[in-house]
C-alpha positions, -999 to +999 in steps of 0.1 A: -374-416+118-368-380+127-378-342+118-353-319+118-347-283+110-326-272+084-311-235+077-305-230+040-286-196+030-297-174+007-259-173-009-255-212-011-288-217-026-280-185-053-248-207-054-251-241-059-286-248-051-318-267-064-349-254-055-372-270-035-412-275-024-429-288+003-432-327-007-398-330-028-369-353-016-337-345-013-303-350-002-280-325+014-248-322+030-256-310+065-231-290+086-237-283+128-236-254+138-229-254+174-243-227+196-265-214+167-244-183+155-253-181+125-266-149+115-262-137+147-278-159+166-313-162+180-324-197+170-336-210+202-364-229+182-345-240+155-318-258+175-313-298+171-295-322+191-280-348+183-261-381+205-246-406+181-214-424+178-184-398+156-172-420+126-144-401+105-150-399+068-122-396+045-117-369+020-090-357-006-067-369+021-082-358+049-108-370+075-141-353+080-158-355+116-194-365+113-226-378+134-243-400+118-282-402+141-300-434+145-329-421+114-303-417+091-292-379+098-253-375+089-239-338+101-205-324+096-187-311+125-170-275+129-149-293+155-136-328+165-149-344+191-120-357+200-109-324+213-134-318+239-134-330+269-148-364+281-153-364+321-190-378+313-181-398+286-204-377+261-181-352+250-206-323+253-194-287+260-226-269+250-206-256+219-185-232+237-152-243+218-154-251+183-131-244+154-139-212+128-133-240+099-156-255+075-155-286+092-137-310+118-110-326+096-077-339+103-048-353+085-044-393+079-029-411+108-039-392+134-052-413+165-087-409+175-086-407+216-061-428+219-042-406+247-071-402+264-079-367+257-112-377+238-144-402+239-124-427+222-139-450+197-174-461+199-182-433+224-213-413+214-211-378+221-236-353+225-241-322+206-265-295+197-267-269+174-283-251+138-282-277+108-269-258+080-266-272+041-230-268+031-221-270-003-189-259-004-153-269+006-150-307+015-176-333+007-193-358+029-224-384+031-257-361+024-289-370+045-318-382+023-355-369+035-385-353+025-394-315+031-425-312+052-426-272+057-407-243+040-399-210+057-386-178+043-361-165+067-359-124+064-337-107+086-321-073+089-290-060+083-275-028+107-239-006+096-213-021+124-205+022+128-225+050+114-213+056+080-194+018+076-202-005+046-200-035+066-232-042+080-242-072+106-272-093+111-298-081+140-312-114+152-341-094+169-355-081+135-355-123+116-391-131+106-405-163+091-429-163+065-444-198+055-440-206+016-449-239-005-418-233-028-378-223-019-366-195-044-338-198-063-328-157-057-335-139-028-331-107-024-329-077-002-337-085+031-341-128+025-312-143+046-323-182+031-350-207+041-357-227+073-367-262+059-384-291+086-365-323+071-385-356+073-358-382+074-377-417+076-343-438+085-312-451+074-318-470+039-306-501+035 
């Protein structure tokens, strides 16, 4: 069993999403990200991490990277583990290098660590990071568990230059405010919700 932390945006939610209250199960795809950049940063207490053993999933021809915890937890990974480097035989690199994409993917037939660049098969690495719901691009196993606490993210926007359109998050100026029920629009100033998952274990 495990509680974990889960970072639902306000635009995937508007998207794609089912609202949710404090009680209700659900299933998600989850997405790591590493290093906790999203929206700038500043999750310190929102971070999980996670060791497990990387299984590849395959998808429309390609194979996703995931992590799939001892509770049940399955997370997507930006990058491929594979590609880190494995002097302790964790893989861990604290999330300094990690690929812009959706997810880790590769083509079919690619070797997993079979030059020795990577952990290899059966290796469990080690990684740490914001768990995201991602419901778009490429599909993989969604984690089953039941929402314990609900938390409205807000967070302020700045212009990147006086005068610019583009505006960028300000990680200093995010609030939570506790709420029984996620909304389905957001609104000015509402980045998405920070859920605590309750995933009881892997069902059999």
């Amino acid at each position: 069993m495990g509680l974990w932390r889960v970072f639902y945006a306000d635009w995937e939610m508007e998207c794609c999403g089912t609202p949710f209250s404090v009680g209700d199960e659900v299933a998600w795809p989850l997405l790591l990200d590493e290093g906790g950049e999203t929206l700038g940063g500043g999750w310190s207490g929102a971070l999980s991490a996670i060791t497990a053993t990387p299984e590849y999933v395959r998808v429309d021809g390609a194979e996703i990277r995931v992590l799939r915890a001892d509770d049940g937890l399955v997370v997507a990974l930006h990058s491929d583990p594979d590609d880190h480097a494995a002097d302790t035989g964790t893989g861990t690199d604290g999330g300094r290098s990690r690929s812009r994409g959706r997810s880790g993917s590769r083509g079919t037939g690619t070797g997993s660590g079979g030059d020795g660049s990577g952990p290899g098969p059966g290796r469990r690495v080690a990684r740490s990071g914001l768990l995201t719901v991602e419901r778009h691009g490429a599909r993989w196993p969604e984690t089953t568990g039941t929402v314990r606490t609900i938390h409205l993210v807000h967070q302020d926007f700045a212009e990147t230059a006086p005068g610019s359109r583009t505006r960028e998050p300000v990680p200093a100026s995010r609030s939570l405010e506790a709420v029984d029920r996620s909304p389905r629009w957001f609104g000015e100033g509402r980045a998405g919700v920070l859920a605590e998952l309750y995933v009881p274990g892997p069902r059999t």
